[in-house]
C-alpha positions in Angstrom: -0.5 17.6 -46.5 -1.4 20.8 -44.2 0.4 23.4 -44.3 2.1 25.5 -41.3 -0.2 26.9 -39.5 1.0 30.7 -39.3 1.9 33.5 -41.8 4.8 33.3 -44.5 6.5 36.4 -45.9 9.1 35.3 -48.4 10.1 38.8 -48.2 10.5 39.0 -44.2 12.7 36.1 -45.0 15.0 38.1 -47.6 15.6 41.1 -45.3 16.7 39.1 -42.8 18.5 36.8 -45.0 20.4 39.9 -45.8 22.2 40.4 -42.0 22.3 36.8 -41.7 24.5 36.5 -45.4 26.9 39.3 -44.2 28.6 37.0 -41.8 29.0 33.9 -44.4 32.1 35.5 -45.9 33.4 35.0 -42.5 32.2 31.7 -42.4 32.6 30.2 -45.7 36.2 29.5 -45.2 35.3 27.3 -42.2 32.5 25.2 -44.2 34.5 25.0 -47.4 37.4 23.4 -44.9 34.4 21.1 -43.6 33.5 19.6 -47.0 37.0 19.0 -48.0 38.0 17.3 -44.9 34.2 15.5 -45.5 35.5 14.6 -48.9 38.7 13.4 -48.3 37.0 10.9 -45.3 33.8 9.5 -46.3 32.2 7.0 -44.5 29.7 3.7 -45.8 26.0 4.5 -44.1 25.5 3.1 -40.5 29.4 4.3 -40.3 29.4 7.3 -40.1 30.7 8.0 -36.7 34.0 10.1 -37.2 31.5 12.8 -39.4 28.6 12.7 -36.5 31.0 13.8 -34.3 32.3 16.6 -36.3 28.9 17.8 -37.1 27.9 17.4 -33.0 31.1 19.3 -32.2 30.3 21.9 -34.9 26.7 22.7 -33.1 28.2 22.3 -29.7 30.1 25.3 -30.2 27.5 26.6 -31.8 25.4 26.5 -28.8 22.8 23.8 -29.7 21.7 21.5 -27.5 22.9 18.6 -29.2 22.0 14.6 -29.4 24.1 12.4 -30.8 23.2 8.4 -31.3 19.6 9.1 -32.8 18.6 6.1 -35.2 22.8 4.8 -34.9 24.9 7.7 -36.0 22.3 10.6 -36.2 22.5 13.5 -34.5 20.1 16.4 -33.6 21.0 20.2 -32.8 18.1 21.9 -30.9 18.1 26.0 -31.3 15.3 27.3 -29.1 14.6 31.0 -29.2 11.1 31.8 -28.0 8.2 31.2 -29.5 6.9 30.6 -32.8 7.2 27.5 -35.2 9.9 24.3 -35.4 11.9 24.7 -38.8 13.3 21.2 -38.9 16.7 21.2 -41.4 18.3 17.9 -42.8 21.2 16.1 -44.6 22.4 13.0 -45.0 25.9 12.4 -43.6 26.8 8.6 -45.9 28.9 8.3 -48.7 29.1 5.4 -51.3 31.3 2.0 -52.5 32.4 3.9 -55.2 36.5 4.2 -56.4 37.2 8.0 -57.0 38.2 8.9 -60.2 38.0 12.7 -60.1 41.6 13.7 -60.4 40.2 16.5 -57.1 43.4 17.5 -55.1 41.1 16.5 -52.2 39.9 13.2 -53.7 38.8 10.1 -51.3 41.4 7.6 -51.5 39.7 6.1 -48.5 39.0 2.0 -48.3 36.5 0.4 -45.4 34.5 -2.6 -45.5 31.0 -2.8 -45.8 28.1 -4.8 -44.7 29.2 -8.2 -46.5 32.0 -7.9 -45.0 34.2 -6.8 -48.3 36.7 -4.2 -48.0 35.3 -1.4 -50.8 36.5 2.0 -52.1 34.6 5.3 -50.2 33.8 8.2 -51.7 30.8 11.1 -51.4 29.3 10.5 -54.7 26.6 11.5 -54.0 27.1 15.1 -52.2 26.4 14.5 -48.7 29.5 15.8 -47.8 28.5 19.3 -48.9 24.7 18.6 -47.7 26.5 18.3 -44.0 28.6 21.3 -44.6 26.1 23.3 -46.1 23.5 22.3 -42.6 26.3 22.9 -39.8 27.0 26.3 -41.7 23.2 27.0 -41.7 23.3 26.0 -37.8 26.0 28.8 -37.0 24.6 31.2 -39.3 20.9 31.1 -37.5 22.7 31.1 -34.0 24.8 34.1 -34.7 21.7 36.1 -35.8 19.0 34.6 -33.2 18.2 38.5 -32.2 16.5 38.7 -35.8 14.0 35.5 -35.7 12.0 33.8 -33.3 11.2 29.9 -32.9 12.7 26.5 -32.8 15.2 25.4 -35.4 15.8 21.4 -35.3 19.1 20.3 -36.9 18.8 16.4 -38.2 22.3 15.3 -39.2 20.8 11.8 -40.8 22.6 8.5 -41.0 22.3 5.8 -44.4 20.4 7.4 -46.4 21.9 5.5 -49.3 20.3 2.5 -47.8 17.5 4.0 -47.3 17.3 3.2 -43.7 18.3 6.4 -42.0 15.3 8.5 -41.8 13.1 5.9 -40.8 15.6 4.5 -38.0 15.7 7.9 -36.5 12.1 8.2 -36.4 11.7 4.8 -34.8 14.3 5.8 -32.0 11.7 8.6 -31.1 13.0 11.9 -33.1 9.8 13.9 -33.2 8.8 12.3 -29.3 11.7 13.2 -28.1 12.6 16.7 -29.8 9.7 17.9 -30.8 7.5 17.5 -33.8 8.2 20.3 -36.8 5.8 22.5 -38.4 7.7 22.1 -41.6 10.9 20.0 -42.6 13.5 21.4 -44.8 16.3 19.7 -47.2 18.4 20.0 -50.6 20.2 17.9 -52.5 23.0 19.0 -55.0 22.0 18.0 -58.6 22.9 17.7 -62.4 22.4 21.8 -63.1 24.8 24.5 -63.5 26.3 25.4 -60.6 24.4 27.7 -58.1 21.4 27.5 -59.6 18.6 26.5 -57.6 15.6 24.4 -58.7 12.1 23.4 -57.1 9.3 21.7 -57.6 6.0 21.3 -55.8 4.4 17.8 -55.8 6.1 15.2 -56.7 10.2 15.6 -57.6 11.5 12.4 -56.7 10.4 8.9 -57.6 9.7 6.2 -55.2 12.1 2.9 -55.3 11.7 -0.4 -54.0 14.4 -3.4 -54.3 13.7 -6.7 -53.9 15.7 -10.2 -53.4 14.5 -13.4 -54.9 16.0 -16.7 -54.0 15.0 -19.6 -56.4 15.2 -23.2 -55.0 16.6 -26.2 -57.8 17.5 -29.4 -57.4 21.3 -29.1 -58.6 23.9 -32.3 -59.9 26.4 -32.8 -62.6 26.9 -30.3 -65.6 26.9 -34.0 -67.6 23.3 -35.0 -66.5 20.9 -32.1 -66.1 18.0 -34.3 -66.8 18.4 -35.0 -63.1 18.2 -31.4 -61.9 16.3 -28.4 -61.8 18.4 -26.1 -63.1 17.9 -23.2 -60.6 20.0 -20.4 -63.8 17.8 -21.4 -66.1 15.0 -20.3 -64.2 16.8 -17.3 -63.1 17.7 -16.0 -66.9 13.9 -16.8 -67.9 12.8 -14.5 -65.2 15.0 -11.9 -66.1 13.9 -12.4 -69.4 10.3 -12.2 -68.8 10.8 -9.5 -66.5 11.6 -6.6 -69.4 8.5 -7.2 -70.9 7.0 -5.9 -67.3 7.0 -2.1 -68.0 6.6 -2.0 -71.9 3.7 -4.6 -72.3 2.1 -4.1 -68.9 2.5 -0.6 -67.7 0.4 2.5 -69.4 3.0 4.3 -71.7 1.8 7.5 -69.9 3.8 6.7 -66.7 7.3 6.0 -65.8 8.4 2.5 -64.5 12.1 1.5 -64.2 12.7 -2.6 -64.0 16.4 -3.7 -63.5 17.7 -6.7 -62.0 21.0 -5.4 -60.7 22.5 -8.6 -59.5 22.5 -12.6 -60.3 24.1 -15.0 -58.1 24.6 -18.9 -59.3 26.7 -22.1 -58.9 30.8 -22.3 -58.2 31.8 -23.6 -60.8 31.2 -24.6 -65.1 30.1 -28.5 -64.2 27.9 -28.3 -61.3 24.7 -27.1 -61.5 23.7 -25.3 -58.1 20.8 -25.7 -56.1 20.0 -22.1 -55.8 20.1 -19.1 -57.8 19.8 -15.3 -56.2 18.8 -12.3 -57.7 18.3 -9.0 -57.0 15.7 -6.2 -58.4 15.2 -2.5 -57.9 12.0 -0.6 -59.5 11.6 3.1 -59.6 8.2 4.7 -60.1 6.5 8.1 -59.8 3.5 6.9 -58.8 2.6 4.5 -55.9 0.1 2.4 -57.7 2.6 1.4 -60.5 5.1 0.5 -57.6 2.9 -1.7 -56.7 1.8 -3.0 -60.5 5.7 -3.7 -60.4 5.8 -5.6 -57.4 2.7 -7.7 -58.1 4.3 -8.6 -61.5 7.8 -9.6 -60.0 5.9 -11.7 -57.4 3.6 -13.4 -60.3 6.6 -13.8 -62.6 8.9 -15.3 -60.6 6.7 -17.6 -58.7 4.8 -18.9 -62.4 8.4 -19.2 -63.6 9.8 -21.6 -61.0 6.8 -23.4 -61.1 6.8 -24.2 -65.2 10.2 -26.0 -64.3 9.4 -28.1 -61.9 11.1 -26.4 -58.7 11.3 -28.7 -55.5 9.5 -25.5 -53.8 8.7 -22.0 -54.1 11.0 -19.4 -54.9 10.7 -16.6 -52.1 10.7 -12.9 -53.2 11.7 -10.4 -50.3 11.4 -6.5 -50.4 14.3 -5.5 -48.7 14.6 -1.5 -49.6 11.6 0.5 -50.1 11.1 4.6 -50.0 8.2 5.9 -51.4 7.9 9.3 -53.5 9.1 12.8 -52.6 6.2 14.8 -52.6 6.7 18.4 -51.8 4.0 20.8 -49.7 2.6 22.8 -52.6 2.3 26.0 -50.3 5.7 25.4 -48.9 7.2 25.2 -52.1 5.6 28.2 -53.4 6.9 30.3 -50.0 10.7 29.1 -50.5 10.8 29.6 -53.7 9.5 32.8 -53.3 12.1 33.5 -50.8 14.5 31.9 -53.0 13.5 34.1 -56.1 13.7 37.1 -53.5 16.8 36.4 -52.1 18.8 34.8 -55.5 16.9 36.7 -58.6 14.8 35.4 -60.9 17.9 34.1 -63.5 18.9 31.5 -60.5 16.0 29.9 -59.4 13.5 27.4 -61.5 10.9 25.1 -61.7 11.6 21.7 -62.7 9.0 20.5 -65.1 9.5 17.1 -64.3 10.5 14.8 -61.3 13.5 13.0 -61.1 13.6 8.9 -61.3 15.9 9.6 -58.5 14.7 8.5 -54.7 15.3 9.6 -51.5 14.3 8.5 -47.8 13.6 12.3 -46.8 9.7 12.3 -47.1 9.4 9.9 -44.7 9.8 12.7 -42.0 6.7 13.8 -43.7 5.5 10.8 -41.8 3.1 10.0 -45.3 -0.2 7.8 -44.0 0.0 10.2 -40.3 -3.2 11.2 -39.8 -1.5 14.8 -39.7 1.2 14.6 -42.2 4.1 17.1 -41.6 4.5 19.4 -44.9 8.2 19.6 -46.3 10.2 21.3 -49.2 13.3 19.6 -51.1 14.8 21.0 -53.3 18.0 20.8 -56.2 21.4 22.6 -55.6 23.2 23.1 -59.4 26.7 21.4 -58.7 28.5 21.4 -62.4 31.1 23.5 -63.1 29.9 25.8 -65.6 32.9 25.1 -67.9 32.0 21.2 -67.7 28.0 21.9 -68.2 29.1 24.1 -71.7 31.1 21.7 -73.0 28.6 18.9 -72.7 26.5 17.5 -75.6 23.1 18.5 -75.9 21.1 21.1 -77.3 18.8 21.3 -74.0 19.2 21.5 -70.3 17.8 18.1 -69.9 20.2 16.3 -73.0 22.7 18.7 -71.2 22.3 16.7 -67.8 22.3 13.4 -69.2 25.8 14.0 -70.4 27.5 15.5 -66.9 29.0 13.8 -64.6 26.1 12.6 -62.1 25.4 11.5 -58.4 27.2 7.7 -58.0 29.8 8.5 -60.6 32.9 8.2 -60.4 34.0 11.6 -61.1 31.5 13.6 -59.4 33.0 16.3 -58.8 30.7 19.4 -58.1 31.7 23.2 -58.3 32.9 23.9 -54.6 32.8 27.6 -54.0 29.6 28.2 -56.0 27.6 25.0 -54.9 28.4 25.7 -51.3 28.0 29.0 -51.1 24.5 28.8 -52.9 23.4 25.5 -50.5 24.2 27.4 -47.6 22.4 30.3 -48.5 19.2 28.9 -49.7 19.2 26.7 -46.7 19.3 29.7 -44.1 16.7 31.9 -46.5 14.7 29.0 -46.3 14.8 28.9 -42.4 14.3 32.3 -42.3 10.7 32.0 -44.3 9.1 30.9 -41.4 10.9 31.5 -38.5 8.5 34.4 -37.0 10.2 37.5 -35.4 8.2 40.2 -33.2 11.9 42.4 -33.1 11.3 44.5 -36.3 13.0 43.7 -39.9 16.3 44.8 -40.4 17.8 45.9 -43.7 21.2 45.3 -44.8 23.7 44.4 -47.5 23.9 40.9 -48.3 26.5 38.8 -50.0 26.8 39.9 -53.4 25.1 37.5 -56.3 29.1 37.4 -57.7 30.1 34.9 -54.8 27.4 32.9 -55.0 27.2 31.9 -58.2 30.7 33.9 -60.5 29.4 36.0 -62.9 28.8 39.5 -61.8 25.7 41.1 -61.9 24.1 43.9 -64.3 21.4 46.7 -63.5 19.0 46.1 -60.5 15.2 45.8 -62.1 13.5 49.0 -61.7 11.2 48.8 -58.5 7.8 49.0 -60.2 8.9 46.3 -62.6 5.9 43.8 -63.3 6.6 40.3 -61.6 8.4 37.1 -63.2 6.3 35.7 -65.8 6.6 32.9 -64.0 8.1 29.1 -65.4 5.3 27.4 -67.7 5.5 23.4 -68.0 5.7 23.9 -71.5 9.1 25.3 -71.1 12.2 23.3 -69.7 13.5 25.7 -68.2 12.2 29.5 -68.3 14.9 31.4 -67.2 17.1 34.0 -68.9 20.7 32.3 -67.4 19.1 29.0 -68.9 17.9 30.4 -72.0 21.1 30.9 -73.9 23.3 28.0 -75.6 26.0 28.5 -74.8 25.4 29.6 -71.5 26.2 33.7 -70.9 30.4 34.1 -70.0 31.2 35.4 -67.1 30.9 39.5 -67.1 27.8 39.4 -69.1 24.8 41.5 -67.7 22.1 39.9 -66.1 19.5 41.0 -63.6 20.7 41.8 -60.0 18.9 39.8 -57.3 16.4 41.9 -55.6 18.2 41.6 -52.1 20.6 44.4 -54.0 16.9 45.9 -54.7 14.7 48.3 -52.6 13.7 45.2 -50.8 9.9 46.8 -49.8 9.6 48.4 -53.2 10.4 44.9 -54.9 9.0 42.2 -52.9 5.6 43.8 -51.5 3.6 44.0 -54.6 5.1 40.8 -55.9 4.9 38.1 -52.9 1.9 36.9 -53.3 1.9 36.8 -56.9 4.9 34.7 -57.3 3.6 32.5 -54.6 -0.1 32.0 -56.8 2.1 31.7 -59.5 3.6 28.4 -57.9 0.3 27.2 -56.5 -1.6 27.2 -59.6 0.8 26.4 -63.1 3.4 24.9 -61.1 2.0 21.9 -59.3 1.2 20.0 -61.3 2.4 16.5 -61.1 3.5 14.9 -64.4 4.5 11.3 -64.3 5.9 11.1 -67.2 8.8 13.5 -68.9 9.6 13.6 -72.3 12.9 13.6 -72.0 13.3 10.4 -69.0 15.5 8.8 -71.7 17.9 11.1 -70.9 18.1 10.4 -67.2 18.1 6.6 -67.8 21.1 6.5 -69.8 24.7 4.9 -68.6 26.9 7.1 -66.7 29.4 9.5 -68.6 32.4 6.3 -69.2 35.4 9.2 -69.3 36.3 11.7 -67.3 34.3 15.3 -67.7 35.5 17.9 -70.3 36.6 20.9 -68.6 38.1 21.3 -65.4 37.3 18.7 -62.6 35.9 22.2 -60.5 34.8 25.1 -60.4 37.3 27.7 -58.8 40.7 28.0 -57.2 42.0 25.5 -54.4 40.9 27.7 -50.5 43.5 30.1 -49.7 45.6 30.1 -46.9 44.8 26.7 -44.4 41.3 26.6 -45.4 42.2 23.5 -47.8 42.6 21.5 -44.9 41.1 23.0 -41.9 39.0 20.5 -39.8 35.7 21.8 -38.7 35.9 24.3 -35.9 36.6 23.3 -32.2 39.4 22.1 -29.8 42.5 20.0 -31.5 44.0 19.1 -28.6 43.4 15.3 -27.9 42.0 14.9 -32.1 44.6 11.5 -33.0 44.3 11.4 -37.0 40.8 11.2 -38.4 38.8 10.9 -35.3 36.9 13.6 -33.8 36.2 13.1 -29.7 32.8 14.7 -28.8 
């Protein structure tokens, strides 16, 4: 990918980071009520009109120009404020079929009916709700403190990402013709890690996925004479069968490949045997040519299968979801992390050593194949609650993680205040990185480390203190908050974030350092990890040990205050533009 074509200084972004975080105590009360009214009313992707036009009225009165409609439910805030580059910021606005079991004072009890037309249990699983809050919050924060940047900032509010439909619609309805094309495309996702802590990655950090619907074609008749059939289940369990020897007899053992066949679909009843049997597969890779080793094998399998029973004709295999890898900008990461190591300290921000099976539809904005590829930087939020992430089983942060309640479960149920507070932040420093101002730097006093992530902080590093060694491959996780087991208790010394820091003293010496430092050790893309096991296992069957989150309920109305704007002519849970 390219990179943006202008200067980054990490530490430019810091030191205005540091006005722009002194209004978010004033605001955080307002996106903490955002997320819980999110919560409480999620909506299935391609439905997510009443949270569209919360987020639209949100950057309304924020002073965007705003566009609602944009791929179905999507909707774009445009910030102009002279020149200098487009800093396009996403989330995804969906929420999943999934029964809340969470015991959250907020929790979804919400119901709607999906795409098959079968009424399903809602809930944000998956943490878009506080991606949305986190991006509207971002939105104010840059338009309260325009006098301090210059450039473009291009909110994308996106629709089904759980499908993974939404980017792609969007682009197809025209979103870089229409509002301009980025220089660089920004987003975050909450993850398995202790809360607050923020983690990146350059190259690859998410897998690619691809799911696929075969529909096998028999000759069906009575259970009592199946010597005049072709038994379209039996053909259906053989490929299933033959299809987990796929990735362990066919794929290197150096890369990662995920085969599941998710759903099977046969017959009505014990003594008919059907004409046609239905299936469903999903593969998840981390590298595009095993996706499509998987894909030619499925094809191959299936068909050869049908075939050596005698099927009246051939089966048909469709691929009906497909997102390819998230592959970050290896300068861009180095330049928010940077800003992110400047902003946070060095105990809150890693480097993830390997990428996540997981799969998202955000690289497409990177329009992959262009010609001119767009460069963009995603990166992990920590959302346990650091009682919950203690008391889980594991010696290391990655056995740790497999044993926390995870995106799609049940009881999901991430550490509000700390999560939020740290999303928003990182999101804005982020913006900040490359949003160019010609109106001087500005220092200030920024929110304290303590309400982002709890525990207070210990002495500042002195000023001519060498550099962070940086975070090897070799090591999980090379940080001093993720060091101990058990984690450090709250009141425990640890470094101050250097935004407490002589800021010029600190950051001057060390930007480009840190940035190398990313460039070279860190981006490297390893396909496989030695601890995937851990990722693939079941989700956690009971509820979490430990509280269900982190923190005390809002104070005062903030526990159920809808997003800011009018309330006259607001009936229930919709929200008029």
């Amino acid at each position: 990918m390219e990179t943006v074509p202008h200067a980054v200084d990490p530490s430019r972004a810091a030191q205005h980071g540091s006005v722009v975080m002194r209004l978010l105590d004033e605001l955080f009360p307002l996106v903490e009520g955002f997320y819980v009214d999110l919560h409480k009313n999620p909506e299935l992707s391609h439905a997510e009109h009443r949270t569209a036009s919360a987020v639209a009225e949100w950057l309304s009165r924020a002073d965007y120009e705003v566009h609602t409609g944009i791929g179905g439910t999507g909707v774009v805030g445009i910030l102009r404020n002279g020149p200098g580059p487009t800093v396009m910021l996403r989330a995804d606005m969906d929420a999943l079929p999934v029964e809340e079991r969470t015991g959250l004072p907020y929790a979804s009890t919400a119901r709607a009916v999906d795409a098959d037309g079968t009424e399903v249990p809602v809930m944000h699983a998956c943490g878009h709700d506080a991606h949305t809050a986190c991006l509207v919050g971002a939105a104010d924060l840059l338009a309260e403190t325009r006098q301090e940047w210059s450039g473009t900032v291009m909110i994308v509010a996106q629709p089904a990402e759980e499908s993974l439909e939404g980017a792609q619609a969007m682009l197809e309805d025209g979103l870089f013709e229409r509002f301009g094309r980025p220089d660089i495309v920004l987003g975050q996702h909450l993850g398995p890690q202790p809360a607050g802590l923020i983690s990146h990655r350059a190259g690859i950090i998410l897998g690619s996925s691809h799911s696929y619907r075969v529909r096998i074609h028999g000759e069906g008749g009575h259970a009592s004479q199946p010597n005049a059939t072709v038994d379209p289940v039996l053909i259906a369990a053989n490929i299933v069968t033959r299809l987990q020897g796929v990735v362990s007899r066919e794929i290197s053992p150096s890369e990662m490949a995920v085969l599941t066949v998710g759903r099977i679909q046969a017959g009505t009843t014990a003594n008919i045997i059907p004409d046609e049997a239905y299936l469903e597969i999903n593969t998840r890779a981390l590298n595009d040519n095993v996706a499509a080793q998987l894909e030619a094998a499925i094809e191959r399998i299936v068909n050869a299968e049908a075939a050596a029973s005698g099927a009246i004709r051939p089966p048909s295999v469709e691929r009906f979801q497909s997102a390819g890898v998230t592959r970050n900008d290896p300068d861009g990461t180095a330049d928010v992390a940077a800003a992110h190591h400047a902003y946070f300290g060095e105990d809150y921000v890693i480097h993830l050593p390997d990428p996540f099976p997981a799969t998202e539809d955000f690289g497409r904005f990177g329009l992959p194949g262009d010609p001119q590829p767009i460069p963009y930087v995603f990166w992990f939020v920590g959302a346990t609650p650091h009682d919950v992430w203690e008391t889980a089983p594991g010696d290391t942060p990655y056995e740790k993680m497999g044993n926390v309640p995870g995106t799609h479960s049940p009881f999901f149920a991430p550490a509000r205040e700390p999560a939020l507070r740290a999303g928003l932040a990182a999101l804005t420093v982020a913006a900040l990185t490359y949003l160019g101002s010609d109106r001087g730097s500005v220092q200030g006093q920024a929110l304290p480390p303590t309400a982002v992530h709890g525990p207070p902080p210990g002495e500042a590093p002195a000023a001519d203190a060498p550099p962070p060694s940086g975070l090897p491959d070799s090591e999980a996780y090379d940080s001093a908050y993720l060091a101990a087991t058990p984690w450090p208790a709250y009141g425990e010394e640890r470094a101050k974030s250097t935004h407490e820091a002589d800021m010029g003293a600190m950051m001057e010496a060390q930007d480009e350092e840190l940035r190398e430092e990313w460039r070279s050790g860190k981006v490297e893309e390893s396909t496989m990890s030695a601890d995937m096991a851990a990722f693939l296992d079941d989700e956690p069957q009971g509820p979490p040990a430990g509280r269900s989150y982190g923190g005390p309920p809002p104070q005062g109305s903030a526990h159920q205050a809808p997003p800011p704007g009018r309330d006259d002519g607001r009936p229930g849970s919709e929200y008029p533009l």
